[in-house]
C-alpha positions in Angstrom: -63.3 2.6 -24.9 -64.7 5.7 -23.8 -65.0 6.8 -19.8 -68.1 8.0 -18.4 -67.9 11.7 -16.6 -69.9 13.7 -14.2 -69.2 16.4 -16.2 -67.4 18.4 -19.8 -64.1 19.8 -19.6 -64.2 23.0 -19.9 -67.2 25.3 -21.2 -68.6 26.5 -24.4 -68.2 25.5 -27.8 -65.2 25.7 -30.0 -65.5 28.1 -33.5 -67.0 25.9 -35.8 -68.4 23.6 -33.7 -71.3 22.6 -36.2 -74.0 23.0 -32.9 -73.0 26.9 -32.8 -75.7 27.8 -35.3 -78.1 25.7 -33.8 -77.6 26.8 -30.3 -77.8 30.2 -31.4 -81.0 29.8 -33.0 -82.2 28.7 -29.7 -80.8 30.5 -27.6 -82.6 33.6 -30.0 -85.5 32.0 -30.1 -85.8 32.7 -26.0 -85.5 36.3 -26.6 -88.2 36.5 -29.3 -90.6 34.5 -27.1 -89.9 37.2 -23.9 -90.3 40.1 -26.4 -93.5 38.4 -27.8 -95.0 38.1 -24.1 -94.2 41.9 -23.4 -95.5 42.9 -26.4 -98.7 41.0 -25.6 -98.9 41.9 -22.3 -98.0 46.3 -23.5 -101.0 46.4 -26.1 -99.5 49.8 -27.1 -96.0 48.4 -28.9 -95.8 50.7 -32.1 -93.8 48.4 -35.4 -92.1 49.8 -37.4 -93.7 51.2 -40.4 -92.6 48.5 -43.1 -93.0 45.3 -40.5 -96.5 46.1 -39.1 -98.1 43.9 -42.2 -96.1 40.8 -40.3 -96.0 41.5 -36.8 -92.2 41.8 -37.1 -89.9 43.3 -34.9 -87.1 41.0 -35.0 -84.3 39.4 -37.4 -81.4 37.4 -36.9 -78.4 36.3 -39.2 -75.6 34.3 -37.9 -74.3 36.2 -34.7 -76.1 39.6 -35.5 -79.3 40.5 -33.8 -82.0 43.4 -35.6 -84.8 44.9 -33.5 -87.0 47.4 -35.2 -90.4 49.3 -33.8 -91.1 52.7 -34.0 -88.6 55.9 -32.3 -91.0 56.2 -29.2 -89.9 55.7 -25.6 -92.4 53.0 -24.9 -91.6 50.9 -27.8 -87.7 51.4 -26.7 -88.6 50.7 -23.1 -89.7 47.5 -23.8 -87.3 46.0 -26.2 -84.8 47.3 -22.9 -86.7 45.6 -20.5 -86.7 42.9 -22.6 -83.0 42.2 -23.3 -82.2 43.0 -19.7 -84.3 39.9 -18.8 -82.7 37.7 -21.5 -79.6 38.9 -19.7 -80.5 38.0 -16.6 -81.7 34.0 -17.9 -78.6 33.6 -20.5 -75.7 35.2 -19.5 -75.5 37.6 -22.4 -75.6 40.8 -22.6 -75.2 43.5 -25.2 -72.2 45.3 -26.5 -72.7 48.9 -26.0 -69.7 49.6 -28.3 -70.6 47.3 -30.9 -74.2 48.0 -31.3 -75.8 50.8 -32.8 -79.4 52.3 -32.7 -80.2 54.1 -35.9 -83.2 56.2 -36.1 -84.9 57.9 -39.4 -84.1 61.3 -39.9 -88.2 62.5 -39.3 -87.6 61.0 -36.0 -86.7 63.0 -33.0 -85.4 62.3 -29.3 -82.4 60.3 -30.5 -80.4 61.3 -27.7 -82.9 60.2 -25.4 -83.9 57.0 -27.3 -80.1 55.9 -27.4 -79.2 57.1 -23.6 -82.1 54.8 -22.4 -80.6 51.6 -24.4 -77.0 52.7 -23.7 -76.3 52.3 -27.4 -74.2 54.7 -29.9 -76.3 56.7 -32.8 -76.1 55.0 -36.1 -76.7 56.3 -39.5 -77.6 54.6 -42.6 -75.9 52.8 -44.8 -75.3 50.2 -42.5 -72.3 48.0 -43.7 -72.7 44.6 -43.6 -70.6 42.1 -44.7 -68.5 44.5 -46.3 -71.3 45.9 -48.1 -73.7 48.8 -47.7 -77.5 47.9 -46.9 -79.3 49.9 -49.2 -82.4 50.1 -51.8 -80.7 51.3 -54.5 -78.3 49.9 -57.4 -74.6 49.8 -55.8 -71.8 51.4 -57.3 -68.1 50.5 -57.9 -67.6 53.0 -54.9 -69.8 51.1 -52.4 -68.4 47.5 -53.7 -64.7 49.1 -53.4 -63.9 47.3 -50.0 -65.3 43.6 -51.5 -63.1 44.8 -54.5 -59.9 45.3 -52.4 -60.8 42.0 -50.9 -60.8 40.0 -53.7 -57.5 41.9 -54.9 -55.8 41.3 -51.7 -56.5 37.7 -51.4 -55.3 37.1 -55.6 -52.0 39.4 -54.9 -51.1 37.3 -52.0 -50.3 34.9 -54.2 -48.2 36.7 -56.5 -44.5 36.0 -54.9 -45.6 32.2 -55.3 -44.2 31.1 -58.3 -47.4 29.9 -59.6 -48.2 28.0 -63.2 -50.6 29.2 -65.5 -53.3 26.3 -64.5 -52.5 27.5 -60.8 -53.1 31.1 -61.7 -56.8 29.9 -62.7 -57.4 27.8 -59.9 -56.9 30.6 -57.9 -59.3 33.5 -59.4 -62.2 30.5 -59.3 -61.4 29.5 -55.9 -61.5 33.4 -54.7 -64.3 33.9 -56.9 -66.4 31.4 -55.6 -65.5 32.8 -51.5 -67.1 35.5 -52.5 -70.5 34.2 -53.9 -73.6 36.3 -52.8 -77.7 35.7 -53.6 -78.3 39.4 -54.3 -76.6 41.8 -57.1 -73.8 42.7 -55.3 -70.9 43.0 -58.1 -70.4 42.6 -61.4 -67.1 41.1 -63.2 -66.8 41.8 -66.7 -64.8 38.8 -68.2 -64.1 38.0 -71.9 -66.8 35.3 -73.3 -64.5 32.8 -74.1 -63.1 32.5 -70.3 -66.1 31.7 -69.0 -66.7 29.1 -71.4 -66.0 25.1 -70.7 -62.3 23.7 -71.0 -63.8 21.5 -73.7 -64.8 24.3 -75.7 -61.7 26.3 -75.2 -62.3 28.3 -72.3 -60.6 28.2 -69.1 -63.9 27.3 -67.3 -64.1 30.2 -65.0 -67.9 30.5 -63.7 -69.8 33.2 -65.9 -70.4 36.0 -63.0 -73.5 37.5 -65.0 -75.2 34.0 -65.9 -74.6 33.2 -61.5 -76.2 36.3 -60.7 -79.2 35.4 -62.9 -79.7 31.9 -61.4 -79.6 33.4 -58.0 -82.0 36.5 -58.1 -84.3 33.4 -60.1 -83.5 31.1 -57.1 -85.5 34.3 -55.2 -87.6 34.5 -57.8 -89.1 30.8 -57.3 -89.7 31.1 -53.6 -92.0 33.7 -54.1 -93.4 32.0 -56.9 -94.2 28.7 -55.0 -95.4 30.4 -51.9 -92.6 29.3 -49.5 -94.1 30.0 -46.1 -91.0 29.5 -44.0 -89.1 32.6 -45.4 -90.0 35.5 -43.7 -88.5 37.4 -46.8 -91.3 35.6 -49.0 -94.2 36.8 -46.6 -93.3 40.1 -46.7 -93.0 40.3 -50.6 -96.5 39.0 -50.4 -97.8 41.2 -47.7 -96.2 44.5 -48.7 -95.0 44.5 -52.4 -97.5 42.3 -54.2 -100.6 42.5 -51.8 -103.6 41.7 -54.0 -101.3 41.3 -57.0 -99.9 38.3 -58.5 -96.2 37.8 -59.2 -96.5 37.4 -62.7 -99.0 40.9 -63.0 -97.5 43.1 -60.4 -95.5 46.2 -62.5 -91.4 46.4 -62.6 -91.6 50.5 -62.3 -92.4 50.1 -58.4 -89.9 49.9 -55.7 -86.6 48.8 -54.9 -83.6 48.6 -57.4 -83.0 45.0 -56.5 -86.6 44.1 -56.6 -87.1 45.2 -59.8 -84.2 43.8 -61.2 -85.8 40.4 -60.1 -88.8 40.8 -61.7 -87.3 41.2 -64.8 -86.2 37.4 -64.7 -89.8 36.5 -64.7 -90.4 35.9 -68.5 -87.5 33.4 -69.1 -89.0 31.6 -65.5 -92.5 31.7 -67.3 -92.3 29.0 -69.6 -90.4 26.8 -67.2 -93.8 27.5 -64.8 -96.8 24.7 -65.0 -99.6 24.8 -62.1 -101.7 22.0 -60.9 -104.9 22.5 -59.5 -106.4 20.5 -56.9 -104.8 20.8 -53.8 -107.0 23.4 -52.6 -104.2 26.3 -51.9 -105.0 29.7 -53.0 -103.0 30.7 -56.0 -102.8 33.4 -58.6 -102.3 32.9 -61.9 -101.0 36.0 -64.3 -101.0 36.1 -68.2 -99.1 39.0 -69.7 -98.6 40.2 -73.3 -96.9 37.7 -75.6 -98.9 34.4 -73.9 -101.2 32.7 -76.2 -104.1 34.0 -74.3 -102.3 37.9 -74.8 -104.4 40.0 -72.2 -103.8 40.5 -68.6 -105.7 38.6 -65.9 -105.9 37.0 -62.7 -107.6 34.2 -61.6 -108.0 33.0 -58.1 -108.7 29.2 -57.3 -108.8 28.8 -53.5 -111.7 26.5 -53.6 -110.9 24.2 -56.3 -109.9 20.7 -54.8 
C-alpha cells in the first residue's frame, strides 16, 4: 500500500510528464490576465497593426511565448512591467539570450525599444521549428534544414543491415515524424509507391493527397465557424470580413491562404447547411452550382 507524506520528493515535473502542457497553459494564462489588467488600466496600449481586429497581443505554442503591440515605448513599457510582475509571482523570468525583439523595418528606436526589454534585435524570417515563418510559398532552400533532417535520420540507418520491408518501414516511420498542417514540403514519389500493398504498392502515405486533407482540415474550421481557434477568428475578422468563405477571391493575400482556398470546390459538395439554430451564417454560390450566379445570403434570424 501506499504511505501518506507531508510532502513530494523533489520539485518540478519530469519531461514528458503529461501535466507539463497543462501547467503551462496555466501558468500562461496568469500572464495574459496581468497584461489584460495593465492594458485596461493604460487606455493608451497601441496593437499591433494586424491583431487590433481581435484585441490580440499574445500567443503561445508549447514552451514559446509571442507578444506583439506597436514599436512605441509605452506599449513596450508595459508588456516590461508586466513580465517583471509575472516574475516576481512565478519564479520565471525571461532569457535575455534566447529571446529576441524584432521590429518592422518603418519602425525606429530599436536600440532603445530592445535596451528597455534587455532583449537582442531580431530580424525576420524567424525560424521556427526548423522552418522559416513567412507569407510566401517556401522554397527547397528554406526547407533545406527539414531536408537534412529527414536525410540524417534515414542514413543513420544505413550501416544496419536492413531488409527491403525494413528499408520501408523506415522512410514511413521518418515520414510520418515529420508531419506538419501547413505546406511545408513537398516529396515527389512514383504513383505506384504510394499506392496500397494490395494493389502493388509499398503503401507509403501519398505526401500530396496528406497535404490536401490537412490545409482542408483548416479549411473546415473556418467553414463551421469554430470559435475556440483564435486562428479561425482572425480569418473572419481580417481576411473575409463581410465576405463569405465560399465568395471571398483567391488573388488576395498570403501564399498559404490562397493555396487553401483552392481546396474549396472539392469541400463544396461534401457541404450541406441546416437552418434553424439561429446562428448567423453565410451562404456562397459560385459559377458551376445549379443556381450559377454569385450571392450571399444571411440568415441570422431564422430559428
Amino acid at each position: 500500500m501506499g504511505e501518506c507524506m507531508d510532502s513530494l520528493p523533489g520539485t518540478g515535473l519530469r519531461q514528458g510528464d503529461p501535466m507539463s502542457p497543462y501547467l503551462f497553459v496555466l501558468v500562461m494564462e496568469v500572464l495574459h490576465m496581468i497584461l489584460q489588467q495593465f492594458i485596461e488600466q493604460d487606455g493608451e496600449f497601441r496593437y499591433h497593426w494586424r491583431c487590433q481586429e481581435l484585441n490580440l497581443f499574445q500567443l503561445s505554442f508549447a514552451d514559446d511565448l509571442l507578444l506583439f503591440c506597436k514599436a512605441d515605448m509605452r506599449s513596450v513599457n508595459l508588456f516590461c512591467r508586466g513580465l517583471d510582475l509575472f516574475a516576481k509571482l512565478s519564479g520565471l523570468h525571461t532569457n535575455p539570450q534566447k529571446s529576441q525583439l524584432i521590429i518592422s523595418k518603418a519602425a525606429s528606436g530599436s536600440v532603445i525599444l530592445c535596451s528597455t526589454l534587455g532583449f537582442q534585435e531580431g530580424h525576420l524570417p524567424v525560424r521556427y521549428l526548423g522552418l522559416p515563418l513567412i507569407s510566401a510559398r517556401l522554397s527547397i532552400t528554406d526547407c533545406q534544414t527539414l531536408l537534412q533532417k529527414i536525410d540524417s535520420r534515414i542514413k543513420g540507418w544505413e550501416g544496419v543491415q536492413l531488409s527491403f520491408a525494413g528499408r520501408v518501414q523506415l522512410i514511413k516511420s521518418v515520414l510520418t515524424s515529420f508531419e506538419v498542417p501547413l505546406p511545408v514540403v513537398t516529396l515527389k514519389w512514383l504513383g505506384r509507391l504510394c499506392r496500397p500493398i494490395e494493389e502493388g504498392g509499398l503503401g507509403i502515405k501519398d505526401i500530396l493527397a496528406l497535404n490536401r486533407a490537412l490545409m482542408s482540415k483548416h479549411l473546415w474550421a473556418v467553414i463551421k465557424q469554430d470559435r475556440t481557434s483564435i486562428w479561425v477568428d482572425w480569418i473572419t475578422q481580417v481576411r473575409l470580413r463581410d465576405c463569405s468563405i465560399w465568395t471571398v477571391k483567391e488573388n488576395k493575400g498570403a501564399w498559404g491562404w490562397r493555396k487553401m482556398l483552392t481546396l474549396r470546390h472539392p469541400l463544396m459538395a461534401h457541404i450541406h447547411y441546416r437552418v434553424g439554430r439561429g446562428i448567423p451564417c453565410h451562404f456562397g454560390m459560385t459559377r458551376g452550382t445549379r443556381l450559377d450566379r454569385s450571392f450571399l445570403v444571411s440568415l441570422g434570424d431564422l430559428r
